[in-house]
PAZAPA-4460 file (N, C-alpha, C; in steps of 0.05 Angstrom, whole numbers, plus 32768, in hexadecimal, padded with zeros to 4 digits):
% residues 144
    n_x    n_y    n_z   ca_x   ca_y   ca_z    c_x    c_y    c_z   seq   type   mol
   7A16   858C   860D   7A31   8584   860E   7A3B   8586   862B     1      X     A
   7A4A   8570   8634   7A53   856C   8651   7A6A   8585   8650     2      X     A
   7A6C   8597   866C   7A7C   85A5   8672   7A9A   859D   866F     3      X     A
   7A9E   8588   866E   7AC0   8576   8667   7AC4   857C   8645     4      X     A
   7AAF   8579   863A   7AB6   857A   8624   7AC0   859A   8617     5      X     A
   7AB4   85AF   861D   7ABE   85CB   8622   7AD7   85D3   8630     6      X     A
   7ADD   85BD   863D   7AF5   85CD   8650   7B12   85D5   864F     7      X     A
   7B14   85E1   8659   7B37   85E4   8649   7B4C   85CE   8646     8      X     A
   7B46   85B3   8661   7B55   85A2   8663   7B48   858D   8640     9      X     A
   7B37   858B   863D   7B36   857F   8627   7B30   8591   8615    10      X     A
   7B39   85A3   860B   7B42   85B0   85F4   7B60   85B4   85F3    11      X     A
   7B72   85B7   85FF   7B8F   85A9   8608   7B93   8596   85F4    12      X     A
   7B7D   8581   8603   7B84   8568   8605   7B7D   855F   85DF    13      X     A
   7B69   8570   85CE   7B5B   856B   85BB   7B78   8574   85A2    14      X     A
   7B83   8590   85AA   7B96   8598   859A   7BB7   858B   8598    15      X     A
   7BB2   857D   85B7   7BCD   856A   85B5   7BC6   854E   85A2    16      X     A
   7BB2   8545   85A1   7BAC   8530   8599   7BA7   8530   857F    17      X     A
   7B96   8548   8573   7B92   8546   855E   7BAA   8547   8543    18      X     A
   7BBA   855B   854D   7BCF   855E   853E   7BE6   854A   8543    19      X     A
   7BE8   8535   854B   7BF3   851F   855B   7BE9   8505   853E    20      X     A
   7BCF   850B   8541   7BC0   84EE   853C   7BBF   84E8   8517    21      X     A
   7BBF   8506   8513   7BBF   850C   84F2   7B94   850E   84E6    22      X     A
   7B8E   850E   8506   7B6B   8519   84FE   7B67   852F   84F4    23      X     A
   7B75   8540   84F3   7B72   8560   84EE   7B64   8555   84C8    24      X     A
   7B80   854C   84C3   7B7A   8548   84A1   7B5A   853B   849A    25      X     A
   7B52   8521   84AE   7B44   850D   84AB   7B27   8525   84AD    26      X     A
   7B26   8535   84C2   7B11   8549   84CB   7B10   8560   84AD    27      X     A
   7B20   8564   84AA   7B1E   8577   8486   7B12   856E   8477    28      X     A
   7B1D   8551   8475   7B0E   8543   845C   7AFF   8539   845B    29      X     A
   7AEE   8534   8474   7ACD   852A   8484   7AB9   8549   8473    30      X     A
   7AC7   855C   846B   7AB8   8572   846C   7AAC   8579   8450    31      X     A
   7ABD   855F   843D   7ABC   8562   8423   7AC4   8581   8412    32      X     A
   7AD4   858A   841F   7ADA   85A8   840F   7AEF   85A2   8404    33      X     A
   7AF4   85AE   83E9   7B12   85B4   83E6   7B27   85C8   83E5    34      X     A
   7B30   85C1   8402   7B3F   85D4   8412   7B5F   85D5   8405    35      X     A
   7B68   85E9   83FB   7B86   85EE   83F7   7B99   85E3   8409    36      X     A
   7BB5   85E3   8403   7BC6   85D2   8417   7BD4   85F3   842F    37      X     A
   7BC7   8605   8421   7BCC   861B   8431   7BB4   8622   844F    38      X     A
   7B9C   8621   8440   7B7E   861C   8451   7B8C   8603   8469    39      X     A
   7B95   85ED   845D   7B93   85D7   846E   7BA7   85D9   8488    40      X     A
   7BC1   85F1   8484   7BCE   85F1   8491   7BC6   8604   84A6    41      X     A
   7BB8   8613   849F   7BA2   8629   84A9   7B99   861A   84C2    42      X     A
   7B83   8605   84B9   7B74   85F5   84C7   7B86   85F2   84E7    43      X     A
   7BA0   85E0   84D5   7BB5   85CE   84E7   7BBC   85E1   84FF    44      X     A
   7BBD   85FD   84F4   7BC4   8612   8503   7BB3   8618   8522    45      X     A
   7B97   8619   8517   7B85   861D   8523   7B7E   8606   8536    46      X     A
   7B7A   85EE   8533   7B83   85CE   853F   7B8E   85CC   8552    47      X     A
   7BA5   85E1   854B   7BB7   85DF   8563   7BBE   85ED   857B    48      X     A
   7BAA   8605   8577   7BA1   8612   8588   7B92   8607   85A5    49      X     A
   7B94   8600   85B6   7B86   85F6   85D2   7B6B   8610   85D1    50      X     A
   7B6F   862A   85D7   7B5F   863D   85D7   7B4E   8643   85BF    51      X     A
   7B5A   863E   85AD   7B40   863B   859D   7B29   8628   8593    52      X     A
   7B36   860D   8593   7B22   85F7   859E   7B0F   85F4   85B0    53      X     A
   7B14   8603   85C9   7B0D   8608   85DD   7AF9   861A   85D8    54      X     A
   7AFB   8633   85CD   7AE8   8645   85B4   7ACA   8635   85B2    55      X     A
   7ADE   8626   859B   7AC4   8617   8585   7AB7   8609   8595    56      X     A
   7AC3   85FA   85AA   7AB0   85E1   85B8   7A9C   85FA   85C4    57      X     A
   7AA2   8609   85CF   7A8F   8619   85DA   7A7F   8622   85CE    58      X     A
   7A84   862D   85C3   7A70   8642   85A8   7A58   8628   85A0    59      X     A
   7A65   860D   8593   7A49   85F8   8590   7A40   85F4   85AB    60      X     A
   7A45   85ED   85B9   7A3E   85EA   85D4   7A24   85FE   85DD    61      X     A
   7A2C   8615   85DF   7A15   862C   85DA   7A03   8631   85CC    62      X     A
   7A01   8622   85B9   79EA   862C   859C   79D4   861A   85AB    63      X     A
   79BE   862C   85A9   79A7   8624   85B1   798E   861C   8599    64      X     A
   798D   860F   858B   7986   860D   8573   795E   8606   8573    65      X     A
   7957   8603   8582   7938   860C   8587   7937   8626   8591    66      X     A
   7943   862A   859C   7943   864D   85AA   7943   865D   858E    67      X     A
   7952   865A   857D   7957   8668   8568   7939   8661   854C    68      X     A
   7938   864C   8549   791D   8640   853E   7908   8658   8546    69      X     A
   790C   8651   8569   78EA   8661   856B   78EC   867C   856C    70      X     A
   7902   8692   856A   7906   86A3   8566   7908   86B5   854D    71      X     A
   7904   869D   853C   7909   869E   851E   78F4   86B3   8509    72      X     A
   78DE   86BC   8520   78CF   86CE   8511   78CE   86E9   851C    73      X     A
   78EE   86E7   852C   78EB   8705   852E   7900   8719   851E    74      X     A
   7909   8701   8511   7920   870D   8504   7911   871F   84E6    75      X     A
   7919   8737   84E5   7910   874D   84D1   792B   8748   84B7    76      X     A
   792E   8741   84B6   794E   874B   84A8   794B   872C   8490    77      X     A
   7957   8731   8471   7954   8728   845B   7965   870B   8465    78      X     A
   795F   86F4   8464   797E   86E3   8465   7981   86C9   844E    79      X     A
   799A   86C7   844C   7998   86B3   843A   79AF   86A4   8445    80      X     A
   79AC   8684   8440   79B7   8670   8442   79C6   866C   842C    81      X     A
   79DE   8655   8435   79F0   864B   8411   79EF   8631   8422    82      X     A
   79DF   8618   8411   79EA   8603   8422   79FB   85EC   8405    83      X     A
   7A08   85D5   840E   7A19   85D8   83FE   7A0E   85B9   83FB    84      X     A
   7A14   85AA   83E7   7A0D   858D   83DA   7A19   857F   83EA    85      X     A
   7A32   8584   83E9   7A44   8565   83F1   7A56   8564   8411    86      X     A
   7A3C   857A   841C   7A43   8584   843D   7A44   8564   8452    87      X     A
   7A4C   8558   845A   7A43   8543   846B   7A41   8548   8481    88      X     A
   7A46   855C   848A   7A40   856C   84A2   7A23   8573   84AD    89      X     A
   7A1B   857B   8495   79FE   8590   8497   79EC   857F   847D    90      X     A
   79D8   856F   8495   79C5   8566   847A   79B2   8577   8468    91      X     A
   79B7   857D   8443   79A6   8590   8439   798E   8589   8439    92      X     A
   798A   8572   843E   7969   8577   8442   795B   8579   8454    93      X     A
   796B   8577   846D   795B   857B   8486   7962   8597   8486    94      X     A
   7979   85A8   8482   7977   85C4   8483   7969   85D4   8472    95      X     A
   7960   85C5   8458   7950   85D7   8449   7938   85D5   8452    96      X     A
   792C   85B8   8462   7911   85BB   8469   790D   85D6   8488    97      X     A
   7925   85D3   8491   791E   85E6   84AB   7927   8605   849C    98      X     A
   7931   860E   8493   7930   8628   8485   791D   862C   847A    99      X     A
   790D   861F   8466   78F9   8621   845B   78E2   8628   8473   100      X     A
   78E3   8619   8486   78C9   8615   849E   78CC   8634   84AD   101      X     A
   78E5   8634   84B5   78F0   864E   84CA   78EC   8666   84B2   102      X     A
   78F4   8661   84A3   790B   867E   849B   78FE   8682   8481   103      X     A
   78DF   8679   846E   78DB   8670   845B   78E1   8688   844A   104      X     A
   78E5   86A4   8455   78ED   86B0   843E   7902   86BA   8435   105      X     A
   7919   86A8   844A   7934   86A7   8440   7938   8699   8424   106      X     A
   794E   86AC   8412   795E   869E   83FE   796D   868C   83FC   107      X     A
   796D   8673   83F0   797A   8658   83F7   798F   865A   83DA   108      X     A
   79A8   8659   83DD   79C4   8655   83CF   79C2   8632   83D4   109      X     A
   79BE   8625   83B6   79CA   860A   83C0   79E8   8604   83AB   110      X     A
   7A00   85FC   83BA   7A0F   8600   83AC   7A26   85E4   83A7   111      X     A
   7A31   85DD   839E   7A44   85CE   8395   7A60   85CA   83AF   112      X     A
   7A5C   85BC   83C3   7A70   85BF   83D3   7A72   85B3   83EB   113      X     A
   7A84   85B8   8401   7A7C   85A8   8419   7A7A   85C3   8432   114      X     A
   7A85   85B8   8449   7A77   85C0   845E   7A89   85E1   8462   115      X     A
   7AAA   85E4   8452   7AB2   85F6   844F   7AAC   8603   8436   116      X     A
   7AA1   860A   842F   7A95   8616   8416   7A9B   862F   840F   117      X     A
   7A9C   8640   8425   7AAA   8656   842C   7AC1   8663   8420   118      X     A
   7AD6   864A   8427   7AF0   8652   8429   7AF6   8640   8413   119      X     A
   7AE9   8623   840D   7AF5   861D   83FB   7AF1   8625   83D4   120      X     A
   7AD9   8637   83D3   7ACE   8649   83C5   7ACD   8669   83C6   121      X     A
   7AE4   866F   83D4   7AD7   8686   83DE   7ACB   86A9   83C1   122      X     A
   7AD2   869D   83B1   7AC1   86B1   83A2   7AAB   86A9   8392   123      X     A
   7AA2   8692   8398   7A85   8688   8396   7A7A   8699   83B1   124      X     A
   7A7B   8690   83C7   7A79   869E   83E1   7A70   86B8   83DB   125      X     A
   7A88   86C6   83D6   7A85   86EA   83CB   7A70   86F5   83BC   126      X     A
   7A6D   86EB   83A5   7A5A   86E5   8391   7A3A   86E3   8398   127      X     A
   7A35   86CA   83B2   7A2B   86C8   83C3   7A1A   86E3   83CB   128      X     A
   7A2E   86EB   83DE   7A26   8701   83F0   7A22   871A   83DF   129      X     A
   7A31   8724   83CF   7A31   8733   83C0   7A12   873B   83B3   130      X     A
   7A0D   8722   839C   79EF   871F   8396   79DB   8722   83AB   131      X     A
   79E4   870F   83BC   79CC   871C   83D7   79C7   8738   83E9   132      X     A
   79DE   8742   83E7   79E2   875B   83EA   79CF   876B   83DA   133      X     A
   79D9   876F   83C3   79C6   877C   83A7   79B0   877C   83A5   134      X     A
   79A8   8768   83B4   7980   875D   83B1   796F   876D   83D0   135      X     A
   7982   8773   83DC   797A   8777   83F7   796D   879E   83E8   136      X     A
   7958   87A2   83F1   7951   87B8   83ED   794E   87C8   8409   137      X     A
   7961   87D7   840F   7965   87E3   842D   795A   8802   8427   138      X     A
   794C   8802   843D   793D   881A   8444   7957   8834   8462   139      X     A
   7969   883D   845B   7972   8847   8463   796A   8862   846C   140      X     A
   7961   886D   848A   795A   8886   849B   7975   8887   84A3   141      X     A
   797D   88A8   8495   7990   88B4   84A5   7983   88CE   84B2   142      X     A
   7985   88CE   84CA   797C   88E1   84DF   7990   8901   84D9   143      X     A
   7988   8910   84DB   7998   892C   84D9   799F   8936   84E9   144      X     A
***
């Protein structure tokens, strides 16, 4: 990602516009979730933030996503994925083939939803973690 696109002048420029243009809504519903009219105002909230746009561009901007691939077998720790059907964001079958390849003895959640799945389910989510929690058999050393 070009350094302009991170920068504060166009993240300004992203939260004046967006909330201007009526994309905020158009970007929700690209996500296929179904978001509450309370969630959505949430969003609008967040939109309109210059500094936190500024955030997110960065944060993607930074993911190094082969770096993380080839590092993928040093990770010790249980993980599971939730990927969601009607995500258009995130293709399920190209992410199930690379979890499967990287991560093969991660637990795969495939679930009913879009790219907010999270929030627009959130006690499926819970439920989620919860069960995965439960399955995790932890070996706890407390030192004296």
């Amino acid at each position: 990602i070009h350094p302009i696109a991170t920068s504060s002048i166009m993240a300004h420029f992203l939260a004046s516009t967006l909330r201007l243009s009526g994309s905020i809504d158009k970007i929700l519903d690209s996500t296929n979730s179904a978001l509450t009219p309370l969630q959505r105002s949430r969003y609008k909230f967040l939109f309109n933030d210059s500094n936190h746009i500024n955030s997110a561009l960065s944060f993607v901007a930074a993911i190094n996503i082969p770096k993380l691939l080839k590092q993928s077998k040093e990770i010790d720790s249980h993980l599971a994925f939730v990927l969601t059907k009607q995500d258009s964001w995130i293709q399920l079958n190209s992410v199930r083939a690379v979890i499967k390849e990287y991560y093969p003895q991660a637990v795969l959640f495939e679930e009913e939803g879009g790219h907010l799945f999270h929030e627009a389910n959130p006690l499926r989510a819970l439920e989620i973690i919860h069960t995965t929690i439960q399955n995790v058999d932890v070996d706890i050393k407390v030192s004296v």
